[in-house]
TIMI-87653 format. One record per atom (N, C-alpha, C): residue number from 1; x negated, z, y. Coordinates in nm, 3 decimals, padded with zeros to 5 digits. Atoms other than C-alpha are relative to their C-alpha. Example, Ala and Ser with C-alpha at 12.3 -4.5 7.8 and 13.67 -1.06 7.14 Angstrom:
REC|resi|X|Z|Y
REC|1|-00.089|00.000|-00.119;
REC|1|-01.230|00.780|-00.450;
REC|1|-00.090|00.000|00.120;
REC|2|00.082|-00.006|-00.119;
REC|2|-01.367|00.714|-00.106;
REC|2|00.077|00.073|00.109;
***
This chain:
REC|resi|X|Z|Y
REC|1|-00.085|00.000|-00.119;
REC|1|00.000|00.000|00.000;
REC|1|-00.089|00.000|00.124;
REC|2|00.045|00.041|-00.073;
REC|2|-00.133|-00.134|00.298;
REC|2|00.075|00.102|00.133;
REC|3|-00.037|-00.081|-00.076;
REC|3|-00.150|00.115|00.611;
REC|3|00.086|-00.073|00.135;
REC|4|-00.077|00.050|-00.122;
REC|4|00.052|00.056|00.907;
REC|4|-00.081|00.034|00.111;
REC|5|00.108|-00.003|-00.081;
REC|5|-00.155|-00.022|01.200;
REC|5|00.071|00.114|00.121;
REC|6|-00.063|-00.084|-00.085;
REC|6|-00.106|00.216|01.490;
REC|6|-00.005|-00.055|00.160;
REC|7|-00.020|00.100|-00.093;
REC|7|-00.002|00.136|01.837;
REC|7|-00.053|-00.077|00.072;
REC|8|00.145|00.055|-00.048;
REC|8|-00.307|00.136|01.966;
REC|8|-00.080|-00.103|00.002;
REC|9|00.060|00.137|00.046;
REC|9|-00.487|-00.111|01.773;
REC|9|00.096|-00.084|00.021;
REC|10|-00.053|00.180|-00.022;
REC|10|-00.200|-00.363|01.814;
REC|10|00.020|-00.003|00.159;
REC|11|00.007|00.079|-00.102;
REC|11|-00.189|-00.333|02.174;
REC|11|-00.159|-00.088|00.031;
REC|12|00.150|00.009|-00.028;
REC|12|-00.562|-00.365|02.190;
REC|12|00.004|-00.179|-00.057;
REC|13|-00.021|00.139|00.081;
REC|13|-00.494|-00.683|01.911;
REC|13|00.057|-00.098|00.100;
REC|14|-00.065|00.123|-00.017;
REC|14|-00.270|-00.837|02.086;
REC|14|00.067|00.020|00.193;
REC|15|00.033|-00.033|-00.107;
REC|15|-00.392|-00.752|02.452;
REC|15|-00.012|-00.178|00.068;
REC|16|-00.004|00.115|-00.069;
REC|16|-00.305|-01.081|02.641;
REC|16|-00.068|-00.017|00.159;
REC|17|00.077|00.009|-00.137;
REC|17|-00.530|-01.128|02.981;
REC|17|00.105|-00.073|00.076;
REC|18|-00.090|00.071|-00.113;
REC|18|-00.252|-01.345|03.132;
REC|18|00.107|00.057|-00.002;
REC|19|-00.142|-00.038|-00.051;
REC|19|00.023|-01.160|03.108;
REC|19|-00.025|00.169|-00.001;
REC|20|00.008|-00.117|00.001;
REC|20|-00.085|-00.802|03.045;
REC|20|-00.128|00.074|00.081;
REC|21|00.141|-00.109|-00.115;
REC|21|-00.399|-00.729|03.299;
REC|21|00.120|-00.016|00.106;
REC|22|-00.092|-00.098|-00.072;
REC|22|-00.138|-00.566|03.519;
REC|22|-00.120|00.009|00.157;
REC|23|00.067|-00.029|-00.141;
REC|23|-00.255|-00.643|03.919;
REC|23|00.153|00.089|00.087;
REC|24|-00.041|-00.084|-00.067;
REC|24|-00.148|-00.467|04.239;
REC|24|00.019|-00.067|00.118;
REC|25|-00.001|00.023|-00.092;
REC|25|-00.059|-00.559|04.556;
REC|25|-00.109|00.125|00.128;
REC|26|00.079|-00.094|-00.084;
REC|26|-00.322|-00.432|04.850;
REC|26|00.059|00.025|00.046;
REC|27|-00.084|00.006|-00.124;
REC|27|-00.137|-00.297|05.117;
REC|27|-00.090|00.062|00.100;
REC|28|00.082|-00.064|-00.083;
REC|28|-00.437|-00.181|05.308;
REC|28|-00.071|-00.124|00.052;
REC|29|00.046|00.123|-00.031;
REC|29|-00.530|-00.418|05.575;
REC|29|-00.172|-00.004|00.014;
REC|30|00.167|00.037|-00.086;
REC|30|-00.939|-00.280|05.671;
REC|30|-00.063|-00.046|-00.154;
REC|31|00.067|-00.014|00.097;
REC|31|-01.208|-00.333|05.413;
REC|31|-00.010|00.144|-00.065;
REC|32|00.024|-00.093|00.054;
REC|32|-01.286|-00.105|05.168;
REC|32|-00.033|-00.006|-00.178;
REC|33|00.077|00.025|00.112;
REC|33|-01.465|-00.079|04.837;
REC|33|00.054|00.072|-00.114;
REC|34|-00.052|-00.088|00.136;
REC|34|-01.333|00.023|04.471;
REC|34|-00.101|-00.061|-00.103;
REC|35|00.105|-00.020|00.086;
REC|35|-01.585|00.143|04.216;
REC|35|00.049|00.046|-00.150;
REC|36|-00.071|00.027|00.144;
REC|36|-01.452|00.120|03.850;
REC|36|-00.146|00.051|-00.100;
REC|37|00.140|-00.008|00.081;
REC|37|-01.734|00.298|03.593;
REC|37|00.088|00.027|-00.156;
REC|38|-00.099|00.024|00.130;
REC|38|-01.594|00.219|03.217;
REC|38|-00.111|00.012|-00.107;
REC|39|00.165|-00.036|00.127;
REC|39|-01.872|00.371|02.965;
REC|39|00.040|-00.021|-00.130;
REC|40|-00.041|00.013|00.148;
REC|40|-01.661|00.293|02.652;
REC|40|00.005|-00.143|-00.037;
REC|41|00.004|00.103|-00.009;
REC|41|-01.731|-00.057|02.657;
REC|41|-00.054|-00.035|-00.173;
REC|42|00.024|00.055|00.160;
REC|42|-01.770|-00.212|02.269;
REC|42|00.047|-00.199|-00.034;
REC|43|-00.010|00.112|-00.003;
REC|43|-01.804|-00.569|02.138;
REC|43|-00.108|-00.020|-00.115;
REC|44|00.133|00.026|00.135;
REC|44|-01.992|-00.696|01.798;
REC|44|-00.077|-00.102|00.025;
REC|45|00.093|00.123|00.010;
REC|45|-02.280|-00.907|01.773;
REC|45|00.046|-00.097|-00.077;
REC|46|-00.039|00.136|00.072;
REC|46|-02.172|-01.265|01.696;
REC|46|-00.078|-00.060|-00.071;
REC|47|00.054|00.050|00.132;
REC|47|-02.451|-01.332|01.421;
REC|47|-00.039|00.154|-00.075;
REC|48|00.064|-00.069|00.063;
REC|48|-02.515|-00.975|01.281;
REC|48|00.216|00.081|-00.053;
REC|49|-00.158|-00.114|00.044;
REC|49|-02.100|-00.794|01.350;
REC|49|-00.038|00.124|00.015;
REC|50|00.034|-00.117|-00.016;
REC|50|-02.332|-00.483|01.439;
REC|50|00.068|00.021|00.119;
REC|51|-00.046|-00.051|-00.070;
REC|51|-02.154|-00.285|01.708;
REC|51|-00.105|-00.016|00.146;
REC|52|00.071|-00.052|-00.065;
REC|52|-02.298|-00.315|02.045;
REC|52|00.096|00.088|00.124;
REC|53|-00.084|-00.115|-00.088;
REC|53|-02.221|-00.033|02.322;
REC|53|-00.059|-00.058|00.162;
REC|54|00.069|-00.010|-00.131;
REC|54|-02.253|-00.032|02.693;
REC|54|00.133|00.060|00.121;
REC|55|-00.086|-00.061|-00.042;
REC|55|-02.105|00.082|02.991;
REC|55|-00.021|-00.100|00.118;
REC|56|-00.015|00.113|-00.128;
REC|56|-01.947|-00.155|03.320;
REC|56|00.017|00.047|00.083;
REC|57|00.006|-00.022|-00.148;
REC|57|-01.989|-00.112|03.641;
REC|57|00.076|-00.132|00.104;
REC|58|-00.079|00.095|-00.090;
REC|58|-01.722|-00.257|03.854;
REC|58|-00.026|00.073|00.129;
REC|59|00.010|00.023|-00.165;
REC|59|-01.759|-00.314|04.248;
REC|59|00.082|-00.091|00.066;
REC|60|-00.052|00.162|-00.095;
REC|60|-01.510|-00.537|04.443;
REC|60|00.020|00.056|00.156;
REC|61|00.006|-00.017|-00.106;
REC|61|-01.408|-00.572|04.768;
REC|61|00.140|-00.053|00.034;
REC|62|-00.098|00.075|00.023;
REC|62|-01.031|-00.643|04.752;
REC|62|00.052|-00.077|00.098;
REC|63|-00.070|00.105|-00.046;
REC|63|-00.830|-00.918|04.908;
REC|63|00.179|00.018|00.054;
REC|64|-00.182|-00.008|00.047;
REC|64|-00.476|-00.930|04.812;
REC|64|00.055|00.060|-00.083;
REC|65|-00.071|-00.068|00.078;
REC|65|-00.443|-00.758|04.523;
REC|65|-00.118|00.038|-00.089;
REC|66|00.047|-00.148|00.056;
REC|66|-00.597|-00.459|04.322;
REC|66|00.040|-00.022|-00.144;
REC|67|-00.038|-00.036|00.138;
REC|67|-00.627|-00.419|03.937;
REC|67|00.061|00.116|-00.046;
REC|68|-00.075|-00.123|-00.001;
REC|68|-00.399|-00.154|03.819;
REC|68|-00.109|00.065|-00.168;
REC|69|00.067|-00.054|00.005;
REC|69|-00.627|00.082|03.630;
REC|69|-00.001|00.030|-00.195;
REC|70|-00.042|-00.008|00.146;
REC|70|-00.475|00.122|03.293;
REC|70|-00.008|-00.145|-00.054;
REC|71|-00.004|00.111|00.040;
REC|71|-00.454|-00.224|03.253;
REC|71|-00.168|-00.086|-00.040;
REC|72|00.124|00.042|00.011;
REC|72|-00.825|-00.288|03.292;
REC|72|-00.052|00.088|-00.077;
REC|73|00.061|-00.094|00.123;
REC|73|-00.901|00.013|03.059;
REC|73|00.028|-00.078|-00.115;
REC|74|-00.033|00.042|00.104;
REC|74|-00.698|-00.151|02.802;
REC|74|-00.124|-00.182|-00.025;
REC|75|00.019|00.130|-00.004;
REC|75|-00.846|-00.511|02.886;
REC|75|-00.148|-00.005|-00.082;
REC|76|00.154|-00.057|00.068;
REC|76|-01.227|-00.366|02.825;
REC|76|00.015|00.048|-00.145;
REC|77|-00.027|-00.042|00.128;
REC|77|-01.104|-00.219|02.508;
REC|77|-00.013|-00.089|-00.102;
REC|78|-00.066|00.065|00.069;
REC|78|-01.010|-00.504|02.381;
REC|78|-00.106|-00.143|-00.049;
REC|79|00.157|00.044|00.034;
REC|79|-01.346|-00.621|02.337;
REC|79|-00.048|00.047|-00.153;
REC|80|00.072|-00.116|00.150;
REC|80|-01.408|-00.350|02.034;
REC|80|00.026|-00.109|-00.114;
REC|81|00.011|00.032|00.140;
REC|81|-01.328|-00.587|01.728;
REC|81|-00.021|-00.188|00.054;
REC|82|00.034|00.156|-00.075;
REC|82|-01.475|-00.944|01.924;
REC|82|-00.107|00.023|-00.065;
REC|83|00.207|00.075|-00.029;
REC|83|-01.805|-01.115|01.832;
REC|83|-00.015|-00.072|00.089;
REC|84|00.085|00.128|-00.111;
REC|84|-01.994|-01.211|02.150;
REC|84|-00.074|00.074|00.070;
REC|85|00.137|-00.046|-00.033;
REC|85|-02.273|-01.157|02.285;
REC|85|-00.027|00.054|00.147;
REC|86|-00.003|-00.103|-00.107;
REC|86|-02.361|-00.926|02.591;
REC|86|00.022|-00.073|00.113;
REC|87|00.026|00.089|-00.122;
REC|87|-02.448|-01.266|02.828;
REC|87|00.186|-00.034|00.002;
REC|88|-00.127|00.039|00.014;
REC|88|-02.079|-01.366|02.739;
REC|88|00.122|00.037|00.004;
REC|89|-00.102|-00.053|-00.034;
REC|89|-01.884|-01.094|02.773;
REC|89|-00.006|00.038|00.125;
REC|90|00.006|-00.064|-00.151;
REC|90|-01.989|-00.964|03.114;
REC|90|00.047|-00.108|00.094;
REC|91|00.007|00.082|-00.050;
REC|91|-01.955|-01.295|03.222;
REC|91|00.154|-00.046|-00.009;
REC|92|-00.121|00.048|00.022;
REC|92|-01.615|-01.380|03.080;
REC|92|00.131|00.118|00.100;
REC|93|-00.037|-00.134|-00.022;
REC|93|-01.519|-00.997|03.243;
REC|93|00.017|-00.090|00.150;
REC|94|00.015|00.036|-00.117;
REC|94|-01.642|-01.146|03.579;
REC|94|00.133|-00.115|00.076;
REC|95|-00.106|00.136|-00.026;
REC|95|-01.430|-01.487|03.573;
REC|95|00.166|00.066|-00.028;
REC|96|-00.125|-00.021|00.017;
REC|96|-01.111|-01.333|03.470;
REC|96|00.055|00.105|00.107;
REC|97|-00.069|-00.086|-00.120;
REC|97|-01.101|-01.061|03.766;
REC|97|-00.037|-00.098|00.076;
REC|98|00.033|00.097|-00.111;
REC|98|-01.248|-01.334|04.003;
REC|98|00.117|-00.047|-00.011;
REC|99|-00.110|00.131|00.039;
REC|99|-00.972|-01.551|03.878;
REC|99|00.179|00.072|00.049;
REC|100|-00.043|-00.089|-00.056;
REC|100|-00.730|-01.271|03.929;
REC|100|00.038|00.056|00.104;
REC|101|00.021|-00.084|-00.128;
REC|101|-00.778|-01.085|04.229;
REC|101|-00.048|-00.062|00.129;
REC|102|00.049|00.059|-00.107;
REC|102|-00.971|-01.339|04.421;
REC|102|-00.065|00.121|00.135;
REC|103|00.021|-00.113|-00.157;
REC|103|-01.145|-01.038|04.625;
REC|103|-00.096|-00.096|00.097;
REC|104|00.121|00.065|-00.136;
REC|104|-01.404|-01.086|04.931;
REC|104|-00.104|00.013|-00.055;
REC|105|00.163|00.012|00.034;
REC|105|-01.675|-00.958|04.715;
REC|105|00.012|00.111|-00.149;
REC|106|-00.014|-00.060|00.142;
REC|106|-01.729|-00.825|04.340;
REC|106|-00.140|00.002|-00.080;
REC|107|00.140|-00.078|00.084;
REC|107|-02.025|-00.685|04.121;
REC|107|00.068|00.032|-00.113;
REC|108|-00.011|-00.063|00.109;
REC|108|-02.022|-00.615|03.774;
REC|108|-00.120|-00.048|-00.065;
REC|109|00.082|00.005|00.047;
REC|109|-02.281|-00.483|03.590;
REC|109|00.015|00.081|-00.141;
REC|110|-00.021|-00.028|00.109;
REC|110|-02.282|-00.443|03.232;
REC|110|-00.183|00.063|-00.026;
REC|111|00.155|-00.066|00.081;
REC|111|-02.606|-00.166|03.075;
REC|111|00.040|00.001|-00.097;
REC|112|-00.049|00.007|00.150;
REC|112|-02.596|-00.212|02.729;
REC|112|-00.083|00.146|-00.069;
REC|113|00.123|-00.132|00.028;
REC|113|-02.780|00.107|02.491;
REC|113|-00.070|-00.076|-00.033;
REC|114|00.096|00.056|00.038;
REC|114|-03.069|-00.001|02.380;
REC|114|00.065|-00.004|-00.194;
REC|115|00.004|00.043|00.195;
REC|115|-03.069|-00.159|01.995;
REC|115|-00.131|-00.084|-00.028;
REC|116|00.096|00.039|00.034;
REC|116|-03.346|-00.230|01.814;
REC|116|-00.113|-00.059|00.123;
REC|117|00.150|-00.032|-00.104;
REC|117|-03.611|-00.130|02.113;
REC|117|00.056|-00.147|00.096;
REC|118|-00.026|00.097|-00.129;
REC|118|-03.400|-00.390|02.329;
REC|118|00.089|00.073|00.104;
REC|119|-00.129|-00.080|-00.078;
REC|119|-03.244|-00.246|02.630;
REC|119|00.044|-00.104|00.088;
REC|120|-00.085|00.112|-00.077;
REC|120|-03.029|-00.522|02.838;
REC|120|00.078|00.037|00.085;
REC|121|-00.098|-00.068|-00.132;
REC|121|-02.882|-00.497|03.164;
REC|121|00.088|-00.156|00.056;
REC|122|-00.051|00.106|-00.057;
REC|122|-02.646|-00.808|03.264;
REC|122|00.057|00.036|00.169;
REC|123|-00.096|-00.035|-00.100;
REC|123|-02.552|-00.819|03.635;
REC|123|00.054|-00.165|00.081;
REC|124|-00.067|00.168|-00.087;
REC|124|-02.308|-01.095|03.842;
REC|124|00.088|00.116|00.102;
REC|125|-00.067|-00.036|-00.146;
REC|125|-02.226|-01.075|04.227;
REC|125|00.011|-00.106|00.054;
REC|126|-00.020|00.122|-00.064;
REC|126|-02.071|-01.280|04.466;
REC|126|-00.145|-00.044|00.081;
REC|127|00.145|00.053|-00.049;
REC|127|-02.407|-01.308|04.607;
REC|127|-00.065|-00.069|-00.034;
REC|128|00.116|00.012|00.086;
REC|128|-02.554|-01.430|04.320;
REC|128|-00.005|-00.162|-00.048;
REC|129|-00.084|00.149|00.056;
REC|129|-02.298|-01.709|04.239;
REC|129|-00.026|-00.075|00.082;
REC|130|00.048|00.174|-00.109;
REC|130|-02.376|-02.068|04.402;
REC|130|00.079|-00.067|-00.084;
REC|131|-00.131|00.100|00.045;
REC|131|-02.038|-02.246|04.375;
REC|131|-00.006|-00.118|-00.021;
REC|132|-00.005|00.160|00.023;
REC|132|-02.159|-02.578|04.475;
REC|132|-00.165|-00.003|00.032;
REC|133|00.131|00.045|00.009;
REC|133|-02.535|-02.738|04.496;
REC|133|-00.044|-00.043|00.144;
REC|134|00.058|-00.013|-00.118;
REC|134|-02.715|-02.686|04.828;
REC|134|-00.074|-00.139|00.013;
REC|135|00.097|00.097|-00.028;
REC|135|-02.889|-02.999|04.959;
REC|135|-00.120|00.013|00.057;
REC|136|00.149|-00.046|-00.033;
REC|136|-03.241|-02.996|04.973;
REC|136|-00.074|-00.009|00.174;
REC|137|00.022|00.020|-00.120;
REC|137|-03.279|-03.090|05.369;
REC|137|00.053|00.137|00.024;
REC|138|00.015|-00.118|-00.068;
REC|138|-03.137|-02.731|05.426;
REC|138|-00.075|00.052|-00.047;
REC|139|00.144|-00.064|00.009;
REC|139|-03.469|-02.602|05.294;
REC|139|-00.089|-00.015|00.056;
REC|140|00.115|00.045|-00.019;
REC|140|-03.643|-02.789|05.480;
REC|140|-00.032|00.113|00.130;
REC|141|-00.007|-00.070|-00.145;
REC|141|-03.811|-02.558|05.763;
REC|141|-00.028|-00.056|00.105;
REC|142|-00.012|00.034|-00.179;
REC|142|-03.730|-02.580|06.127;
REC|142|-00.143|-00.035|00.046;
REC|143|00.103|00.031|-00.094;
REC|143|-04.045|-02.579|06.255;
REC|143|-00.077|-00.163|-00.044;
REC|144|00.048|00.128|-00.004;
REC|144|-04.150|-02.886|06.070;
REC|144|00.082|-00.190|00.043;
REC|145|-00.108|00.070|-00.055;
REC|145|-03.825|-03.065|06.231;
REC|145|-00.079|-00.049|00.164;
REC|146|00.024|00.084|-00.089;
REC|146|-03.896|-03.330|06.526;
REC|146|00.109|-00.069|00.039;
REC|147|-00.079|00.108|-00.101;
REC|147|-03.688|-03.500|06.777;
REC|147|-00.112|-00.094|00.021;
REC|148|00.066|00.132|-00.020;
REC|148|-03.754|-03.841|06.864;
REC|148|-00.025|00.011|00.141;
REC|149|00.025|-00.019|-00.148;
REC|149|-03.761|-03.732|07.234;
REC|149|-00.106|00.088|00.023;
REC|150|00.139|-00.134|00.004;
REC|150|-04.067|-03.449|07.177;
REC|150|-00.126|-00.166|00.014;
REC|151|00.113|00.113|00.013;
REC|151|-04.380|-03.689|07.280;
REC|151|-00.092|00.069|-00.055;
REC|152|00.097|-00.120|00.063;
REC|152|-04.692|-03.648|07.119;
REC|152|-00.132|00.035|00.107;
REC|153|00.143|-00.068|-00.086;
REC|153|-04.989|-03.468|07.202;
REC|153|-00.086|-00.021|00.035;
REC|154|00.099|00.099|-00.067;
REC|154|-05.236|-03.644|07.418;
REC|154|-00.133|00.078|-00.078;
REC|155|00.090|-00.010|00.027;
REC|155|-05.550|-03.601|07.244;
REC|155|-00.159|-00.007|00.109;
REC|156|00.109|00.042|-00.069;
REC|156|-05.879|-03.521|07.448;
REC|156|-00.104|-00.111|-00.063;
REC|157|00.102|00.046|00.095;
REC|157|-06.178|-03.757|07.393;
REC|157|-00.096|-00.009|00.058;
REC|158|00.173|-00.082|-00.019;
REC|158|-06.520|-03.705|07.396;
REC|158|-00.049|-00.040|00.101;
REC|159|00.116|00.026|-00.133;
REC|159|-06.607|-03.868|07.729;
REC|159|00.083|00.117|00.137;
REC|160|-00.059|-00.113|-00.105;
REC|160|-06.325|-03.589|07.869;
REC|160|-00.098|00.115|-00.026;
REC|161|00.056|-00.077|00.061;
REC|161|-06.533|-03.343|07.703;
REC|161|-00.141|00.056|00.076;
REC|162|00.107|-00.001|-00.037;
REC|162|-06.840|-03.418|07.898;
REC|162|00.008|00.021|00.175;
REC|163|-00.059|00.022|-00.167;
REC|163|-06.649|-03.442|08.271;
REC|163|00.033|00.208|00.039;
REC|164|-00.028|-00.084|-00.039;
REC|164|-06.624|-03.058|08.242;
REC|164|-00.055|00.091|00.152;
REC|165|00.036|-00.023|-00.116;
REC|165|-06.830|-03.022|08.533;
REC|165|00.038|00.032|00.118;
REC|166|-00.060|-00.002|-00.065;
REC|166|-06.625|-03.136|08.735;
REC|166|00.137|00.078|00.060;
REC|167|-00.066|-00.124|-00.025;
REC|167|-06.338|-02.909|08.688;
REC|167|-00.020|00.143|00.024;
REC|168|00.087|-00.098|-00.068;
REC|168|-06.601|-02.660|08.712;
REC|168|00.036|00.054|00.117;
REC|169|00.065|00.009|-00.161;
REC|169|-06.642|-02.735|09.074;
REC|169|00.153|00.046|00.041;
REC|170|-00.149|-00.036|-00.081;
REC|170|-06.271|-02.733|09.133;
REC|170|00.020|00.138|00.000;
REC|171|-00.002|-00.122|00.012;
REC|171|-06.236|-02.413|08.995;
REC|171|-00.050|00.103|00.088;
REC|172|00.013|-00.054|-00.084;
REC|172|-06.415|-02.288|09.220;
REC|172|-00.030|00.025|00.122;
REC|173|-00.044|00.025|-00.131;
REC|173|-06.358|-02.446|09.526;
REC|173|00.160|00.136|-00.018;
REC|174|-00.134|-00.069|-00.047;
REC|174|-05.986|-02.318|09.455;
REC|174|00.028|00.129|00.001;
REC|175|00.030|-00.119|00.022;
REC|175|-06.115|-01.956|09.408;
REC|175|-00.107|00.040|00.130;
REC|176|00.078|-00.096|-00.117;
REC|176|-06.243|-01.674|09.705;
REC|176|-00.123|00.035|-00.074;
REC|177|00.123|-00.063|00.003;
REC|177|-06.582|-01.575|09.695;
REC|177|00.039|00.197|00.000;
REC|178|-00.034|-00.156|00.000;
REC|178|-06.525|-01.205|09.563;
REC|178|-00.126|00.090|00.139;
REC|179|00.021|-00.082|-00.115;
REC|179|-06.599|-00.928|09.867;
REC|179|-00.076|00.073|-00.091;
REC|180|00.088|-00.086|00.058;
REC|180|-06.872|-00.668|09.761;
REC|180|00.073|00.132|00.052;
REC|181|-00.069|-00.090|-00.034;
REC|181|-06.744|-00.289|09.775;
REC|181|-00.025|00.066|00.153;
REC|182|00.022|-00.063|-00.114;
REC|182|-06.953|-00.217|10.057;
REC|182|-00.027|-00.133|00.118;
REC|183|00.009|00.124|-00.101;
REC|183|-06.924|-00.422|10.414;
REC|183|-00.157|-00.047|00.000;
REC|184|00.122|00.043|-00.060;
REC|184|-07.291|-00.445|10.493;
REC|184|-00.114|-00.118|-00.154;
REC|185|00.036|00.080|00.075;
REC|185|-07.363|-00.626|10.149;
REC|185|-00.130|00.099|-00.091;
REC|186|00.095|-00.109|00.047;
REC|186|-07.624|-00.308|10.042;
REC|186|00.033|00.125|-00.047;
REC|187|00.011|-00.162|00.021;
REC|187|-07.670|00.017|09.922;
REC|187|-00.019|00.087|00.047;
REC|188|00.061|-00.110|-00.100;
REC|188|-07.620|00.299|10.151;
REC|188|-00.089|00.087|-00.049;
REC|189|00.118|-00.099|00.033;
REC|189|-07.955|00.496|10.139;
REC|189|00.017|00.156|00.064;
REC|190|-00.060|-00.204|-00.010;
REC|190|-07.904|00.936|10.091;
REC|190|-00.199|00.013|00.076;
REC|191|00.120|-00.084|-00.004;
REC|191|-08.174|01.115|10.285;
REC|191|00.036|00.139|00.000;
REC|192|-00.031|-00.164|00.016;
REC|192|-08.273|01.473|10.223;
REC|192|00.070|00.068|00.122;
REC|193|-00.079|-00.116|-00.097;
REC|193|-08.096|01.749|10.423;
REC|193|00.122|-00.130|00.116;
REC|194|-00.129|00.048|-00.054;
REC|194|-07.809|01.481|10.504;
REC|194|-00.102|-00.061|00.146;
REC|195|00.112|00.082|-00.111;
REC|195|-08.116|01.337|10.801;
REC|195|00.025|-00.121|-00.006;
REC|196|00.040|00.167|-00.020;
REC|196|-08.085|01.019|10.950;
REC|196|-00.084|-00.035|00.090;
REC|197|00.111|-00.001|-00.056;
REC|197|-08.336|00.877|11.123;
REC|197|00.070|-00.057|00.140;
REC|198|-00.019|-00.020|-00.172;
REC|198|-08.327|00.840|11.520;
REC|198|-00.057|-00.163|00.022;
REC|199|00.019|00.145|-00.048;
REC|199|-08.291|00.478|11.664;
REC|199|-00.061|-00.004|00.130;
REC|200|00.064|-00.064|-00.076;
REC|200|-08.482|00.450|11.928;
REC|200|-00.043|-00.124|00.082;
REC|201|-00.048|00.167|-00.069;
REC|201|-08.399|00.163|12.174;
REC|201|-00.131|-00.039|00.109;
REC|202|00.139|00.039|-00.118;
REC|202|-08.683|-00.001|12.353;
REC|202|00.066|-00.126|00.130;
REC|203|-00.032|00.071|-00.108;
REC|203|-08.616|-00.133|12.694;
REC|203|-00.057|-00.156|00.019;
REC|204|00.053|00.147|-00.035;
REC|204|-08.617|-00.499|12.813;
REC|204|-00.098|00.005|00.086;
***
């Protein structure tokens, strides 16, 4: 006699992503961030069927509408009797709330335990994703960008090179002859006991 499954396992079985991940309407117009940490995360290896464990780290940034909380417990659950592989489920996790919720911005990071001396960390953010294929001219950098109106740079040549003389001279035509600190162009001379000597005018 074959046991009768319990409710559990058949919702988990027969856990539908399109009709049973249960969203929310936001009704909060500022930003604001919801942090989802789900450590019971399970899923078998698709060539061995060994159990692997880990725990998800949700981050979004909602939009329009909010995952309702039970519904995404169950959804993760429903991983436990799957074969696929760690790159494939985090990833499939990602696309189905993206797909969903459409927020402004979302993170999920799957740590797996370590098995057999491997420890694996999967992470996907809207940051990370590149929707469509950038064209290589926006790499190019600015500074090596030219207008056709920039002229170029007159090059000196070697017979300017030799005429420096002459700007010499200008130079310092167009420059004052610096003043010395003292008027008389000398060094006032100290005699002892502060003595100066007596001028001593001789008649015509």
């Amino acid at each position: 006699m074959s046991e009768e499954m319990k409710y559990g396992e058949k919702i988990l079985k027969e856990f539908d992503v399109e009709s049973d991940l249960e969203v929310w309407e936001n009704k909060q117009t500022r930003d604001y961030v919801i942090k989802i940490t789900l450590p019971e995360f399970c899923c078998l290896c698709p060539r061995s069927g060994y159990p692997d464990f880990a725990t998800i780290y949700l981050e979004y940034i909602p939009n329009k509408l909010v995952v309702e909380l039970k519904a995404i417990k169950l959804y993760i659950n429903s991983f436990m009797n799957r074969n696929i592989s760690h790159e494939d489920s985090i990833n499939e996790i990602y696309s189905v709330l993206e797909k969903k919720l459409e927020p402004k911005f979302m993170k999920i990071v799957g740590d797996f335990n370590p098995r057999g001396n491997v420890h694996t960390v999967i992470e996907i953010s809207s940051d990370l994703v590149v929707k469509k294929p950038v064209e290589e001219k926006e790499f190019a950098p600015k500074s090596r960008e030219r207008s056709f109106s920039d002229k170029p740079r007159e090059r000196r040549s070697t017979s300017d090179r030799g005429n420096r003389g002459s700007r010499d001279d200008k130079f310092k035509k167009d420059n004052k002859p610096r003043r010395s600190s003292n008027k008389e162009g000398f060094r006032k001379i100290s005699y002892a006991d502060d003595k100066k000597p007596k001028v001593v005018k001789k008649d015509k």
